[in-house]
C-alpha positions as CSV (number, residue, x, y, z in Angstrom):
1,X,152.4,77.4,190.1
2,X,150.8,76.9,187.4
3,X,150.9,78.8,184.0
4,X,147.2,79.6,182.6
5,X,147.5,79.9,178.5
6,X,145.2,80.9,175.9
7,X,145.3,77.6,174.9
8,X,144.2,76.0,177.9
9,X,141.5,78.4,178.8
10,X,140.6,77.5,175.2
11,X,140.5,73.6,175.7
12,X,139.0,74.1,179.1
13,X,136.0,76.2,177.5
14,X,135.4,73.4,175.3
15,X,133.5,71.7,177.8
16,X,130.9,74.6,177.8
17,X,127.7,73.8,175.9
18,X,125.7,76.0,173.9
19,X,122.9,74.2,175.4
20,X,120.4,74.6,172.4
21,X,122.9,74.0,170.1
22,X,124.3,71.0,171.0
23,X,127.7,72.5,170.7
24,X,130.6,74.0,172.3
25,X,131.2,77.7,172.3
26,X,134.7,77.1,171.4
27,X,133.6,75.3,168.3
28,X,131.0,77.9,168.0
29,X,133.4,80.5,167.9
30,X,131.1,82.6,170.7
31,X,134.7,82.9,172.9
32,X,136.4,86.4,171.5
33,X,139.3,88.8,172.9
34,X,140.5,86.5,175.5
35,X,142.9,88.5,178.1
36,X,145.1,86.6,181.0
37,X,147.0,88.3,183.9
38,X,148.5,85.3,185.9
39,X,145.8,83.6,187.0
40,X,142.8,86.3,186.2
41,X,141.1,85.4,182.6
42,X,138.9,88.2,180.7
43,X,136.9,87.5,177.0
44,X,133.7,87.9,175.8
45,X,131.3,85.3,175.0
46,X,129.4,86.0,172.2
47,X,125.7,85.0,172.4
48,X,123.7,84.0,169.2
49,X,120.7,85.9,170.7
50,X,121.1,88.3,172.9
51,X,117.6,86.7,174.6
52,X,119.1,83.8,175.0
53,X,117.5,81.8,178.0
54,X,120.1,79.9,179.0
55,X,122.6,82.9,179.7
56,X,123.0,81.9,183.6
57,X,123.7,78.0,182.8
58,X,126.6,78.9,180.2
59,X,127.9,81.3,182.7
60,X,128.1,78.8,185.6
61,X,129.6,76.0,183.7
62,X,132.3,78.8,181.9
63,X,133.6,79.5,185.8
64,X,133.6,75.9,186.8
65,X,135.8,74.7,184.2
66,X,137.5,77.6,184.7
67,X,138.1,77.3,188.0
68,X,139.2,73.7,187.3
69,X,142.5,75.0,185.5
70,X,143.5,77.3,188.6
71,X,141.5,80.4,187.4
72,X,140.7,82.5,190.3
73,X,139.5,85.7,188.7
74,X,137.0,85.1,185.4
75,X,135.2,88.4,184.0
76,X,133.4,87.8,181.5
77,X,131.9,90.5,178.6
78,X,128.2,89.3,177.0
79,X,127.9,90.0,173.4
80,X,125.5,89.3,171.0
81,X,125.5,88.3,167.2
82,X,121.8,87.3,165.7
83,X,122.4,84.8,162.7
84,X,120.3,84.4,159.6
85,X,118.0,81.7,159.8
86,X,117.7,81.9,156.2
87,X,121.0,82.8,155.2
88,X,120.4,82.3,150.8
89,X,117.5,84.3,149.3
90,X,117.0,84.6,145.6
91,X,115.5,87.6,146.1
92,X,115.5,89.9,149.0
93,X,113.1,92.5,149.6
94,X,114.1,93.3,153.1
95,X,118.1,92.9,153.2
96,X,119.4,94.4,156.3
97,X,116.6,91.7,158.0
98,X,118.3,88.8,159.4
99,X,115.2,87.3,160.7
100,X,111.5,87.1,159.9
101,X,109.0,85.8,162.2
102,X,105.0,85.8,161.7
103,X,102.5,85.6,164.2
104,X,99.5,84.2,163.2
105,X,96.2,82.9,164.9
106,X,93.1,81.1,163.0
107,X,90.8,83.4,164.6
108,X,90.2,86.5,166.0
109,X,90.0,87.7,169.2
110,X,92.9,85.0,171.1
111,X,95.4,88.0,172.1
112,X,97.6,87.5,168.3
113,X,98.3,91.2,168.1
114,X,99.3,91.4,172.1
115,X,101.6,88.3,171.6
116,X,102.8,90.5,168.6
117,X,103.5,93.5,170.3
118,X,105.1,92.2,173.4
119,X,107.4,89.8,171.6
120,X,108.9,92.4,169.4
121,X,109.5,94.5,173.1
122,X,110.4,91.7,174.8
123,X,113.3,91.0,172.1
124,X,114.3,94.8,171.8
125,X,114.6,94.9,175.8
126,X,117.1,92.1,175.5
127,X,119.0,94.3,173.0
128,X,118.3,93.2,169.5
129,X,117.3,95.2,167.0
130,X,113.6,94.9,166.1
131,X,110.6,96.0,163.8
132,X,107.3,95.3,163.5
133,X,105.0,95.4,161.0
134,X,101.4,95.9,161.1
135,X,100.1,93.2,158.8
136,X,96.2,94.0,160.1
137,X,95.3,96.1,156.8
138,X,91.6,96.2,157.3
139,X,91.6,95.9,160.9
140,X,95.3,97.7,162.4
141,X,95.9,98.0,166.1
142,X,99.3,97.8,166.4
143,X,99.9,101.7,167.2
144,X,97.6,101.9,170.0
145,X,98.9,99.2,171.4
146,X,102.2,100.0,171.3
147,X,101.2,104.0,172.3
148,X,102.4,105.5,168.8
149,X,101.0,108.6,167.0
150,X,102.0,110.5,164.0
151,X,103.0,110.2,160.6
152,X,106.0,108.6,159.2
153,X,108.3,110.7,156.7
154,X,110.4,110.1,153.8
155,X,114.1,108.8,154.6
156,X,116.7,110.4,152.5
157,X,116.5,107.4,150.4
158,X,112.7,108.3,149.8
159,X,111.7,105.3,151.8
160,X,109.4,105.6,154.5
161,X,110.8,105.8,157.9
162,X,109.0,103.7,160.7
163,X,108.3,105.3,163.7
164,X,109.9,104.2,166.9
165,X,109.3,103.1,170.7
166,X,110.3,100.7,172.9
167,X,113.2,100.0,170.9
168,X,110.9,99.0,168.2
169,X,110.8,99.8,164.6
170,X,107.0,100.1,163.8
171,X,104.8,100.5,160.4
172,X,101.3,100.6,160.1
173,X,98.2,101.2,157.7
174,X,96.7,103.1,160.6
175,X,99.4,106.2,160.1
176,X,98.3,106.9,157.1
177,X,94.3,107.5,157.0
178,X,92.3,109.4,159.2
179,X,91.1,108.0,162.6
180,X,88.1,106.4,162.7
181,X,88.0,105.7,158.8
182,X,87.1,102.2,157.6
183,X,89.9,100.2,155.1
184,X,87.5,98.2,152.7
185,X,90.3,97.0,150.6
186,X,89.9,93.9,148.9
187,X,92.8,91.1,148.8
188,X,95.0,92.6,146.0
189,X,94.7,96.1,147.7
190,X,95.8,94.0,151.3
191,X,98.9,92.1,149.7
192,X,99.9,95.0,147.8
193,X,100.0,97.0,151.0
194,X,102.2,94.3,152.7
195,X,104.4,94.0,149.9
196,X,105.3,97.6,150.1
197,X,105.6,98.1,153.7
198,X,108.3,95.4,153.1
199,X,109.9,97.3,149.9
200,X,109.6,100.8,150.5
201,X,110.4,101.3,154.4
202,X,113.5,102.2,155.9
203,X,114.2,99.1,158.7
204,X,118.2,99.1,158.4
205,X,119.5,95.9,159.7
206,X,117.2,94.5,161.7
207,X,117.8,91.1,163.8
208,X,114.3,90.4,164.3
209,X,111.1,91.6,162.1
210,X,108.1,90.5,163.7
211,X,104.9,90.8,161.8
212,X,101.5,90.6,163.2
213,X,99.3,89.0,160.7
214,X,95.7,89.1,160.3
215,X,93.8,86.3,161.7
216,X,92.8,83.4,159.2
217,X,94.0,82.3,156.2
218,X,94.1,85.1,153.7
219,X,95.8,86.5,151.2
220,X,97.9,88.5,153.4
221,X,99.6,85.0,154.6
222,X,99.9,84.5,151.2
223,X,101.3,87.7,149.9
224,X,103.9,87.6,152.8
225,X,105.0,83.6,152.0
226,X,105.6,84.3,148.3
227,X,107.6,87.8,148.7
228,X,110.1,87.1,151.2
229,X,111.4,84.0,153.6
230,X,109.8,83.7,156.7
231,X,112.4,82.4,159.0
232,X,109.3,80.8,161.7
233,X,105.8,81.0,162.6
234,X,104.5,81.4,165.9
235,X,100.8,80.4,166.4
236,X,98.4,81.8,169.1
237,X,95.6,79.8,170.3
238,X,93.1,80.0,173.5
239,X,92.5,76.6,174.6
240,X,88.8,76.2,173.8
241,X,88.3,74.0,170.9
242,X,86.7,76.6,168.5
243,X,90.0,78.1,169.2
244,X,92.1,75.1,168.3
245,X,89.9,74.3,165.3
246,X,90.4,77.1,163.6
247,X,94.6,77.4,164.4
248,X,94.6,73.5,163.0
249,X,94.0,76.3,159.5
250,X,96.5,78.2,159.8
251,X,98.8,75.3,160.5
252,X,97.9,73.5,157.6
253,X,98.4,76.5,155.5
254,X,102.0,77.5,156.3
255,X,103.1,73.8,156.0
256,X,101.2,73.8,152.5
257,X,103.5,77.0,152.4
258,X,106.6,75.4,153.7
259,X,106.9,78.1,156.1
260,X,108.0,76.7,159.3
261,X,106.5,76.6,162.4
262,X,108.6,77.7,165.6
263,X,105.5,76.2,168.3
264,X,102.0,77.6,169.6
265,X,101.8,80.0,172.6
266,X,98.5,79.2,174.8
267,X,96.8,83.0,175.3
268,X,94.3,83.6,178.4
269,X,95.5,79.9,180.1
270,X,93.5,81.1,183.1
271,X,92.7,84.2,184.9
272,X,95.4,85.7,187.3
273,X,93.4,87.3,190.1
274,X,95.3,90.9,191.1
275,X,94.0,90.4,194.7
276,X,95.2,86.6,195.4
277,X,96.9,85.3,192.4
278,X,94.7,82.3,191.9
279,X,94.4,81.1,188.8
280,X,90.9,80.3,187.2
281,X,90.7,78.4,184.1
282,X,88.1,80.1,182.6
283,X,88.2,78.8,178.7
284,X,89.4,75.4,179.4
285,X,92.6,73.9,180.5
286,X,95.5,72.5,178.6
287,X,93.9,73.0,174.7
288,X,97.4,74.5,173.0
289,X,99.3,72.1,175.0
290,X,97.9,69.2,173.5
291,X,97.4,70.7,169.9
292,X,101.2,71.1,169.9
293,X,101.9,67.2,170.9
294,X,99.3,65.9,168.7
295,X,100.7,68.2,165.6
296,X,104.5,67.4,166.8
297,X,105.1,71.2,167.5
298,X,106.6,72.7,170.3
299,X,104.4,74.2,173.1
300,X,106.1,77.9,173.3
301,X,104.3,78.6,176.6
302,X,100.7,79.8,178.4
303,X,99.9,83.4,179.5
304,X,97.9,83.7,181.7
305,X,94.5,86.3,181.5
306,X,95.8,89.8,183.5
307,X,94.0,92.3,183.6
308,X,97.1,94.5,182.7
309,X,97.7,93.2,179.8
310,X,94.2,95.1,178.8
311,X,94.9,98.1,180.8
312,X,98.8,98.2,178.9
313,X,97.2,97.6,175.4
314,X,94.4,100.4,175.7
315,X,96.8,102.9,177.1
316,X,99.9,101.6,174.7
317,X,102.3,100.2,177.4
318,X,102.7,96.9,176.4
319,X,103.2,94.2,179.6
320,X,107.0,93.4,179.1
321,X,107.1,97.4,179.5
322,X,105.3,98.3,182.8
323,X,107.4,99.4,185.4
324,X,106.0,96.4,188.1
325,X,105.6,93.0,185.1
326,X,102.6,91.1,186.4
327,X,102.2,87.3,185.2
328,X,101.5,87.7,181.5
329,X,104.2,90.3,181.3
330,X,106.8,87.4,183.0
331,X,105.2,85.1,180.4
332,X,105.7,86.5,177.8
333,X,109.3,87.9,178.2
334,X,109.9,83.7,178.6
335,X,107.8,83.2,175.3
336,X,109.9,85.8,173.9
337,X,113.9,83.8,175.1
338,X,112.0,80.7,174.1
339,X,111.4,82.0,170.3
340,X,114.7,83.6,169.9
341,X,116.4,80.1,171.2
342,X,114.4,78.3,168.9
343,X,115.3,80.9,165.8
344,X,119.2,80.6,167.1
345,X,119.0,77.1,166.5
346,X,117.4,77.3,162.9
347,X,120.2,79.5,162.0
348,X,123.1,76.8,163.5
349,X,121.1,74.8,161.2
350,X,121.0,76.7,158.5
351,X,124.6,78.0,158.7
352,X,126.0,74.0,158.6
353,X,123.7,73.2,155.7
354,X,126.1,72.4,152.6
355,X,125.7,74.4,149.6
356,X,124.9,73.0,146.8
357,X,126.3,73.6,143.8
358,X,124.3,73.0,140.1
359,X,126.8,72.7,136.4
């Protein structure tokens, strides 16, 4: 009979592949509290999202190399631990945030503020911890969406605490003035307003802060690329060309920002009819998936146009949250694993990166 070790389960595991990292888990030190009794093996694996896409495939190949070494029982635990994508910051406005990531559009009107709202509840419902910020000043939705009232109070640190749902840290311009009233700000007003939601609100540690920009290329992109690191950019496009002109912008502005870019998500692909699921492509076919190949970028995924996506938003039950997901809501949650893969990978990245050192 043969005797299973720690050592062996060890070397066995190093045949597991952290498939977006390129990497073992062994070597990436996501195999913790391993147990044996005779030939049944406990531990936890230790994901570096805990939306991480590829969950099943790291399972299945765990067992089989398991099994290979005369394992018959294998239970394993799922942890998470979200690393810092940008792990050195001179100076660091939001310090309990491990992550950053801005969504941005060159235009109104493509679904940026949906793709906001149901990435940050998309990450949340695979158990990180999330925020999002309104970055909208003059034109904030972000409550209603995400079916929020009231007023936020002082922490006992006099910062201003966000107000919750979903999981989902939230701040907003709009909990602050009346309903209904206008915010004719003009940009120094607008960046001052995102500088301080950063500053002065209470997000603890956070693994993700998503931030819904405004659409365009304004000085709240600028404010926000100048106070803090943004760890990636996601950009939302429909695929008409007026569409795809105007998020060419907003590209060219974060690189001239060296902000980077974690792909384009394709809004309103087609029409999802409730009644027979057929899909209609009503503004064009394909437009996001050929501005990210021409740009080199990669293409983060299409949702589709469904009608509860509008009926969530209006009544502030984002799709990722409805009790029966339609197509968007599946979507999305995928758009949502893809980004968080993409951010684990900048962190790997990050984390190997030599320091260097200036005499």
């Amino acid at each position: 009979m043969t005797v299973i070790t720690e050592g062996a389960v060890l070397e066995a595991l190093r045949a597991v592949q952290e498939p977006e990292l390129g990497r073992d888990i062994v070597t990436l030190d996501m195999v913790k509290s391993i147990v044996i009794d005779g030939d049944a093996v406990a531990f936890t694996i230790e994901l570096t999202t805990p939306a991480c896409p590829l969950k099943d495939e790291i399972e299945g190949n765990t067992r089989s190399v398991l099994a290979g070494i005369g394992v018959s029982d294998v239970q394993i635990t799922w942890g998470a631990m979200v690393r810092r994508a940008q792990p050195r910051q001179a100076e660091q406005l939001v310090p309990g945030v491990k992550n950053i990531i801005a969504v941005a559009s060159g235009k109104g009107g493509v679904g940026k503020s949906t793709v906001s709202v149901n990435l940050a509840v998309a990450l949340a419902q695979a158990g990180a911890s999330v925020g999002l910020l309104d970055g909208d000043i003059t034109g904030p939705n972000i409550p209603q969406m995400m079916g929020i009232e009231g007023q936020p109070k002082a922490s006992a640190n006099n910062k201003i605490t966000p107000l919750e749902r979903y999981g989902v840290k939230t701040i907003s311009i709009q909990f602050f003035v009346p309903e209904g009233q206008p915010i004719v700000w003009r940009g120094p007003l607008v960046g001052g307003a995102i500088q301080q939601f950063l500053r002065d609100v209470e997000w603890g540690e956070l693994d993700y802060l998503v931030i819904d920009l405004p659409p365009g290329t304004s000085d709240a992109q600028l404010t926000l690329a100048q106070a803090v690191p943004i760890s990636g950019a996601v950009l939302v496009t429909t695929p008409q060309e007026v569409s795809l002109s105007d998020v060419t912008k907003a590209l060219a502005m974060f690189q001239r920002m060296s902000v980077p870019v974690l792909g384009v998500v394709e809004n309103m692909t087609a029409f999802a009819c409730p009644h027979c699921g057929e899909l209609t492509e009503i503004f064009g076919r394909g437009g996001g998936e050929r501005f990210a190949a021409k740009h080199e970028l990669e293409y983060l995924g299409g949702v589709p146009l469904d009608i509860t996506v509008r009926q969530g938003g209006d009544v502030g039950v984002p799709a990722v949250a409805q009790r029966e997901p339609g197509p968007a809501a599946l979507a999305l949650t995928a758009v949502a694993q893809t980004v968080a893969a993409r951010m684990s990978v900048r962190a790997a990245t990050a984390a190997a990166r030599p320091l260097i050192s200036i005499s």
